[in-house]
C-alpha positions, 0 to 999 in steps of 0.5 A: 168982310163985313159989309153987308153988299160985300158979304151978299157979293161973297155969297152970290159968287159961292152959289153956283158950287153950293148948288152943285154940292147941295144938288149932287148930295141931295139928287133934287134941284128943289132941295139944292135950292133950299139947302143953299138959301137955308144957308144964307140965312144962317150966314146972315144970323152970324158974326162975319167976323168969327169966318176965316174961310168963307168958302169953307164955312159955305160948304160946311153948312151947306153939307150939315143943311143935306145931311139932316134932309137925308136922314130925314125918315119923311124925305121924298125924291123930288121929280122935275116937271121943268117943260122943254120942246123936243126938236124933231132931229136927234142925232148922236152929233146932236149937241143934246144927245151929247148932253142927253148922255152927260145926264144919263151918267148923272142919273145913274150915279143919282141912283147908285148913291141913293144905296149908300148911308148918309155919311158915305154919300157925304163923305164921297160926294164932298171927297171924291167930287168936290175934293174936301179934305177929310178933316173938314167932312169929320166935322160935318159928320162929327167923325175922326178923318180916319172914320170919313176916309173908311166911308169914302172908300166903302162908298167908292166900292159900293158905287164902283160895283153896283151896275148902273140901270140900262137906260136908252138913247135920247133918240131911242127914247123918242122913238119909243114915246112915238110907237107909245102914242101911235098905239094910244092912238089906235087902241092897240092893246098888243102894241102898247102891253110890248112898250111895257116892262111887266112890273111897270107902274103909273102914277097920276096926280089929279090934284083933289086925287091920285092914282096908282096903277101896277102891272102892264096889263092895267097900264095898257087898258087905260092907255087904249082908252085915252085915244083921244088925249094921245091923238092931241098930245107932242112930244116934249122933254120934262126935267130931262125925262122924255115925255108928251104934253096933251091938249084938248082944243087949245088947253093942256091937260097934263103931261106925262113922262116916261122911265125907259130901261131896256127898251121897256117903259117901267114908269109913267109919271102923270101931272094933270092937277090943274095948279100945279100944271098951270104953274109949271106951264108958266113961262115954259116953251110948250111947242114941241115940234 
């Protein structure tokens, strides 16, 4: 394989599982992506000829590529702010809330796995998921099998025993969203600090500036404040999250995604730097209902 076109062909077809075991190691689509194209420019700086398994040497670099972001101390968790409209219909016969149930899980584990070391994380994921054999992820982690078939197993206690977060229905969510903008819209403290988990935090990048703000209560006072955006913002799916998308006139202002556990809003993440919502507004569906 040692045509260049071929070796590109190779490589496009081995994407989709480089992708799946970059994303389920990483919990970031951003960082997957840039752990697989890291890993075709290494594949372009070596002599095909020394590859006996392509696939194999894939998944190998790949791995060794996620294992340094991992231990990276300066690694943050990248957020999706991927814009989808939010159909008026939720149902549990609904398509989406079957999906919606499969990303819950995905979540979950996501979440679970950010408790683990590196090399348990590795050692789970390539083994438990992707069906890896030991050896080859000692290779990666510079283990001997037995080292890597103990990290695995203590993964797999830890993942097994640790509660995943309660998180709501696709259509439960919803109607939370909806009772957070209608008391927006009002100004009702009352309503709004009874959407609110105590502990909840606000987080809103302006571009030039952020804001961080703790607690329900100073949540809920600025939210009572902003009538206006939440009498002009629709519902819409960001990254998956559930969120609303706000206009003044005909132009968007930011958007926002919520983190229901318990029937409680415990984040809100806010966009409203005009580059970056320019960008992620670019070629996404912005209509809502």
């Amino acid at each position: 394989m040692t045509d260049p076109d071929t070796l590109a062909g190779a490589f496009e077809i081995a994407r989709p599982r480089l992708r799946s075991v970059a994303r389920r190691l990483l919990g970031s689509d951003a960082e997957a992506e840039d752990a697989v194209q890291e890993a075709w420019l290494r594949l372009e700086r070596v002599d095909p000829h020394t590859i006996q398994n392509l696939d194999a040497w894939l998944t190998t670099v790949v791995s060794r590529i996620s294992l340094d972001v991992l231990r990276s101390p300066r690694r943050t968790r990248e957020q999706s702010w991927e814009i989808e409209p939010w159909a008026a219909k939720d149902t549990a016969a609904d398509p989406a809330e079957a999906m919606h149930s499969a990303d819950l899980a995905t979540t979950g584990l996501l979440i679970v796995l950010d408790l683990l070391t590196p090399a348990e994380r590795l050692a789970f994921v390539l083994h438990d998921v992707f069906g890896v054999p030991f050896a080859e992820i000692g290779a990666v982690l510079g283990f001997s099998s037995q080292a890597v078939r103990q990290q695995a197993s203590r993964a797999r206690r830890r993942v097994r025993d640790v509660p995943r977060p309660a998180r709501p229905s696709r259509a439960r969510e919803r109607s939370i969203v909806e009772a957070w903008l209608a008391a927006a819209r009002d100004g009702d403290l009352t309503r709004l600090l009874a959407l609110l988990d105590e502990d909840a935090v606000l987080h809103a990048d302006y571009g030039a500036s952020a804001t961080l703000l703790q607690g329900s209560r100073t949540i809920a006072e600025q939210a009572a404040l902003s009538s206006r955006l939440a009498a002009n913002s629709v519902l819409v799916r960001l990254g998956g999250r559930p969120g609303v998308l706000a206009r003044l006139g005909n132009r968007p202002v930011s958007v926002m995604a919520f983190e229901i556990r318990d029937d409680r809003i415990v984040r809100l993440d806010v966009l409203a730097d005009p580059d970056r919502l320019s960008a992620v507004l670019d070629g996404s569906p912005t209509e809502a209902e």
